[in-house]
C-alpha positions in Angstrom: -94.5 -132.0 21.9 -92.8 -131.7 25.4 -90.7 -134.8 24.8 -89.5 -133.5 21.3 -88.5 -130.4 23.1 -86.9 -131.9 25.7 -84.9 -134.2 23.3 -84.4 -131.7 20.9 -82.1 -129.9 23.2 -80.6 -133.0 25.0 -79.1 -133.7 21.0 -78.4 -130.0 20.3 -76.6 -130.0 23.8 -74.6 -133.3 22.8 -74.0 -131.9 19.2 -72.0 -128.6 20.4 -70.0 -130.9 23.0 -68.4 -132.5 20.3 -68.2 -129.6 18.3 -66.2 -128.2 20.9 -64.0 -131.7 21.5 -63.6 -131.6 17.5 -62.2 -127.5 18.4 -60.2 -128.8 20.9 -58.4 -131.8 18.6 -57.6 -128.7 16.3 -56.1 -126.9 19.0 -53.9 -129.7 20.1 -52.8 -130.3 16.4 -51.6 -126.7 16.0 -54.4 -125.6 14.2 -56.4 -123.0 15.9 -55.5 -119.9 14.0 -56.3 -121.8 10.7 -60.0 -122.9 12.5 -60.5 -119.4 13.6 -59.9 -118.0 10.0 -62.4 -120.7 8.4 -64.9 -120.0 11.2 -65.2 -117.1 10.5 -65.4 -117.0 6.4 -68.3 -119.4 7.2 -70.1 -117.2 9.0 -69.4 -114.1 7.2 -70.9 -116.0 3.9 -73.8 -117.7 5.6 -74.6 -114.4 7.2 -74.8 -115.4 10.3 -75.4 -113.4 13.4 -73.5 -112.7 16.2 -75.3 -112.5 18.7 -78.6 -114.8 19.7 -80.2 -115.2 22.4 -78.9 -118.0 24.5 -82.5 -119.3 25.8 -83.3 -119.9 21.7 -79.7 -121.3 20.8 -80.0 -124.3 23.2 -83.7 -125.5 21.6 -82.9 -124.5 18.4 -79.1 -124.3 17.4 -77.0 -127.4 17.6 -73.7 -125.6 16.9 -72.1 -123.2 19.4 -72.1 -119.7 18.4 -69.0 -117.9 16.8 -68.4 -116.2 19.9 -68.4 -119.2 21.9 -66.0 -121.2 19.5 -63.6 -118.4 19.4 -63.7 -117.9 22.9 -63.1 -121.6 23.6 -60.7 -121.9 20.8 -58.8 -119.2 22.4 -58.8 -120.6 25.8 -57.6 -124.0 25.1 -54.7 -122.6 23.3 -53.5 -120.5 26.1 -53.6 -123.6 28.1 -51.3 -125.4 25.4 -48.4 -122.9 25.4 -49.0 -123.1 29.5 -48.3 -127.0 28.9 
């Protein structure tokens, strides 16, 4: 239904917000490196891919991508050390 879609990505939208706040408590705690490496051996042994289209990942993911955590995860720490 329209409304099911519409809410389904208002909640996948909220969900990877505070999956990136969650990232971002990590990276504050000194823990990035150690996030990164379990990111990763999660998606390595859930096979997960890569790269998706980013129309489908907002209806139909509510986690951000590995690219995007890394990325983010990345970014935040280079604005610690400049802190």
């Amino acid at each position: 239904s329209p409304i099911g879609a519409v809410l389904g990505l208002a909640l996948n939208t909220m969900t990877r917000a505070f999956e990136f706040q969650a990232d971002a408590f990590a990276v504050k705690l000194g823990k990035a490196e150690e996030l990164k490496s379990g990111l990763l051996k999660i998606s390595i042994s859930n096979l997960a891919s890569f790269h998706v289209d980013p129309f489908y990942h907002a209806f139909h993911n509510s986690h951000p991508t590995l690219v995007e955590r890394l990325r983010t995860i990345d970014e935040e720490s280079r604005k610690k050390k400049v802190d």
